[in-house]
C-alpha positions in Angstrom: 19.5 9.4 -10.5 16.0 9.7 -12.5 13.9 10.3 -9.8 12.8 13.6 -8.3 12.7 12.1 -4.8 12.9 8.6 -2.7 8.6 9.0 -3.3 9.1 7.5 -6.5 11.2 4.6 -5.8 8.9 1.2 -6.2 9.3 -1.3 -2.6 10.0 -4.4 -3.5 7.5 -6.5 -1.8 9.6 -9.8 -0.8 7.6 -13.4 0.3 5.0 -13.5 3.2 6.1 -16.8 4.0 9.7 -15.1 5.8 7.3 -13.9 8.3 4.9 -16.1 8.5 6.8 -19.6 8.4 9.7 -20.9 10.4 10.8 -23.5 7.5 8.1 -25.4 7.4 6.5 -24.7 10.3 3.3 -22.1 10.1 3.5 -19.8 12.3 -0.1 -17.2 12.2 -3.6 -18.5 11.2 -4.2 -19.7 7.7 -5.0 -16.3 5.9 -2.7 -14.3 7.3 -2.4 -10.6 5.4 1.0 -9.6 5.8 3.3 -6.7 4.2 7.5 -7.7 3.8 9.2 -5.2 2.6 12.3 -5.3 1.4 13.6 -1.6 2.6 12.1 1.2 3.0 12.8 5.2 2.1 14.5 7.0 4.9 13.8 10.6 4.6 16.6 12.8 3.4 16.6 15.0 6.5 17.9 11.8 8.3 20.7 10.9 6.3 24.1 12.7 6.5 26.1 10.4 4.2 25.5 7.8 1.8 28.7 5.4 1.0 28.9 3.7 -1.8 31.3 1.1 -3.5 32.7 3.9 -5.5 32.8 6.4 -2.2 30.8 8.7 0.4 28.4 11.1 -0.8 27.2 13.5 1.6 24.8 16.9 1.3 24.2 18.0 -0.7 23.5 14.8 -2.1 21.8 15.2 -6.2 25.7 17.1 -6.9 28.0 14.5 -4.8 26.0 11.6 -6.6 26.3 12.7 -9.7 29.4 13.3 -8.9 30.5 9.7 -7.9 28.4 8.0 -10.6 30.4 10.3 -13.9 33.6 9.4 -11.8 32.6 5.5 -11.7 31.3 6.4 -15.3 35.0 7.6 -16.4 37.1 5.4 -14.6 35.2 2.4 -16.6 35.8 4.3 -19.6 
């Protein structure tokens, strides 16, 4: 809820060796540069809803956030 938009969010980067191992087993060249990411940002224009634990937010989406996380915030209370 900090950020100004999805640009900002840091990818995790997760291990090389999910791609490039089978267990053991080696599966590219010794050297191998790869990329894993964990996820990646789907731009907003492609997302009509966004369910959560705590329910579905849909456009537009920075008020029916908010909205769900000060709910979540005062049901804990």
């Amino acid at each position: 809820m900090t950020l100004a938009s999805g640009e900002q969010i840091p990818i995790e980067e997760r291990d090389p060796t999910e791609i490039t191992h089978i267990r053991e087993h080696q599966l590219g060249p010794e050297g191998l540069v790869v990329q894993n990411p964990a996820f990646d940002v789907t731009p907003n224009e492609f997302i009509t809803a966004i369910i959560t634990d705590k329910g579905v937010a849909e456009a537009p989406f920075e008020a029916s956030l908010k909205k769900l996380v000060e709910s979540a915030k005062s049901a804990a209370s």
